[in-house]
C-alpha positions as CSV (number, residue, x, y, z in Angstrom):
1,X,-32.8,15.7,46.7
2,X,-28.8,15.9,47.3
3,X,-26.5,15.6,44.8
4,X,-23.2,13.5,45.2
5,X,-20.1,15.5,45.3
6,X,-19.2,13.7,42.1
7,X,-21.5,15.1,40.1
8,X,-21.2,18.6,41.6
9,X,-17.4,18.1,40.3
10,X,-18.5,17.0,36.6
11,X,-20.9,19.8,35.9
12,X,-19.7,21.8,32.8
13,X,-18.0,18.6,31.2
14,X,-20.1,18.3,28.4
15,X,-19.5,22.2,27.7
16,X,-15.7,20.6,26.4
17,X,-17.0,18.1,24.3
18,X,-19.1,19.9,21.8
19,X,-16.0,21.7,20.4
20,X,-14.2,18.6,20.3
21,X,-17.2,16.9,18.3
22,X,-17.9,20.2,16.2
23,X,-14.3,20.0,15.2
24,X,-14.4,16.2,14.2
25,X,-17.6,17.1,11.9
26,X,-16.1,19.4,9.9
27,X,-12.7,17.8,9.3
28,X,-15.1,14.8,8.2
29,X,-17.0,17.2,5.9
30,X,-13.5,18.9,4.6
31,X,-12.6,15.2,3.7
32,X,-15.8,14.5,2.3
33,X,-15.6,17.6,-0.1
34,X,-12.1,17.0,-1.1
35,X,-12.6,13.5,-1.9
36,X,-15.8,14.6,-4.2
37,X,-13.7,16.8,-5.8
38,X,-11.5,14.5,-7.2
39,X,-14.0,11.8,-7.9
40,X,-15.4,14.3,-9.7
41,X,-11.8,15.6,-11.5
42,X,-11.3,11.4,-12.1
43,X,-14.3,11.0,-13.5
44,X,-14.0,14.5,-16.1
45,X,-11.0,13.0,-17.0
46,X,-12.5,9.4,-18.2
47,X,-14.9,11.2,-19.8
48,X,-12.3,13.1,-22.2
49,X,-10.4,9.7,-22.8
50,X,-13.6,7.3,-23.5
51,X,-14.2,10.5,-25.7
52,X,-11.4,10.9,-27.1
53,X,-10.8,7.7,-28.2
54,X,-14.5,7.2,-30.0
55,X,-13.4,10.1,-32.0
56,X,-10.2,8.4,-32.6
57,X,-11.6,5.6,-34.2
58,X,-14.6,7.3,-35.7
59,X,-12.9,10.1,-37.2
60,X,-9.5,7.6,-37.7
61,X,-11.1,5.5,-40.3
62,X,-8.7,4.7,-43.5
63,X,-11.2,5.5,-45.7
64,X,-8.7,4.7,-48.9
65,X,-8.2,0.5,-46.7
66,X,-11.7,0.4,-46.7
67,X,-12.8,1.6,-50.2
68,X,-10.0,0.2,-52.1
69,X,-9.3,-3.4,-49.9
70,X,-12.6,-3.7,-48.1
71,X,-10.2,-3.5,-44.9
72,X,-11.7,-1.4,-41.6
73,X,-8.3,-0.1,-40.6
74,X,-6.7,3.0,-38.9
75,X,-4.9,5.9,-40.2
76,X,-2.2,6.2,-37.2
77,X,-1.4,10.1,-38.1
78,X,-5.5,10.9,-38.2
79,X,-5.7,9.0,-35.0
80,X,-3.1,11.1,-33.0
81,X,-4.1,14.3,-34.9
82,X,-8.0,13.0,-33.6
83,X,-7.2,12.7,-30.5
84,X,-5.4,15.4,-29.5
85,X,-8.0,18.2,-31.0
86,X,-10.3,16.0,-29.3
87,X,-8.6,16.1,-25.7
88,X,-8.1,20.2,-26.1
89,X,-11.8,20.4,-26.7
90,X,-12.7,18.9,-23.4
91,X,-12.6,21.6,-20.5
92,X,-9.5,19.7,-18.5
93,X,-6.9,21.0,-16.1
94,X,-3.8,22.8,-17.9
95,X,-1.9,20.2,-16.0
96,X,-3.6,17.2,-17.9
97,X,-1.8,15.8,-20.6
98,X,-2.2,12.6,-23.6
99,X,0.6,10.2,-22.1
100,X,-0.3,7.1,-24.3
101,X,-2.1,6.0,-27.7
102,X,-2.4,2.6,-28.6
103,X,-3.9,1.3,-31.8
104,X,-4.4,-2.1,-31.0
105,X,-6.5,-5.2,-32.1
106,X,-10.0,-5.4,-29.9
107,X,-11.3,-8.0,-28.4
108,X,-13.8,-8.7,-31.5
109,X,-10.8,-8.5,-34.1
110,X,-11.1,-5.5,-34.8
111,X,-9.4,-2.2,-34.8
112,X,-9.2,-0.3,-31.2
113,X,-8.2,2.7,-29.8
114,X,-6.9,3.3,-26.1
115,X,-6.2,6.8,-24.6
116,X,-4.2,7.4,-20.9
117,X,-4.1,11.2,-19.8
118,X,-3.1,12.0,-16.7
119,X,-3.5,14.9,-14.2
120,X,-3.5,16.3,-11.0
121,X,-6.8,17.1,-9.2
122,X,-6.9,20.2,-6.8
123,X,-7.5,20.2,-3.4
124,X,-10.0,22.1,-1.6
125,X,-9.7,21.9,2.1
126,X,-6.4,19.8,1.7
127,X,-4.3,22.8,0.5
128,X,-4.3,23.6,4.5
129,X,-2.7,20.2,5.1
130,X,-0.1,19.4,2.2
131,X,0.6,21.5,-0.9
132,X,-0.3,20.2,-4.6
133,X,-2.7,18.4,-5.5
134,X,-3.4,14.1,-6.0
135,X,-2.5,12.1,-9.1
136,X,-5.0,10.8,-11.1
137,X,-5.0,8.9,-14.4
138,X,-7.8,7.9,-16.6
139,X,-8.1,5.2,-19.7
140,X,-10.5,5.4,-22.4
141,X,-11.0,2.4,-25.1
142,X,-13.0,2.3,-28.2
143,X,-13.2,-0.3,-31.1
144,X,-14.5,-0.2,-34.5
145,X,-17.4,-2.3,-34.4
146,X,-18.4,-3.8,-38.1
147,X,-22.0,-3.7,-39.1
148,X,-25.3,-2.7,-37.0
């Protein structure tokens, strides 16, 4: 059997394209990793608010309102002092930080708490690519909840 003289000239092609594909698998698994990474950073992050602001109004709990009025009401100065031991408990970046505290009326009338912090979450693979790391922000809520 003869071969053409066109596939006598393509021989050896395919020997090109397995770099090229080996190279496009591991940029998509660079990617993958990095994006993990800060799903991962993001979701460490709403862990330390949602925390943070259950201990807020736990812990936050004017306990002279509620013995003295019957009122369920928030000591603002335990709150922030609450929720700032409770965010440097948590095993967060150095570069996180508290950037909002809202005492607030819930949607059931009662007293709530919200907590922002913000970061940055490292790069893995992207440090090659651009220097720093990406922006991420997280919001926790919590609100006293009356009864059983």
């Amino acid at each position: 059997m003869r071969r053409s003289r066109r596939s006598r000239d393509e021989r050896g092609s395919v020997l090109f394209l397995y770099p090229v594909g080996f190279l496009i698998v591991v940029l998509l698994g660079a990617i993958a990793v990095d994006l993990g990474n800060v799903w991962l950073q993001q979701r460490r992050l709403a862990d330390a608010a949602d925390s943070a602001a259950n201990d807020a109004v736990t812990f936050g709990l004017d306990q002279d309102s509620l013995r003295q009025e019957g009122q369920i009401e928030l000591d603002d100065g335990r709150v922030l002092d609450v929720v700032s031991a409770s965010v440097a408990g948590q095993a967060l970046p150095p570069a996180a930080a508290v950037t909002a505290i809202t005492i607030d009326t819930g949607p059931g009338g009662n007293p709530s708490v919200t907590v922002e912090i913000e970061s940055e979450a490292d790069l893995i693979f992207g440090r090659i690519v651009r220097s720093g790391g990406i922006a991420i922000r997280a919001e926790g809520t919590a609100e006293i909840v009356d009864g059983p």
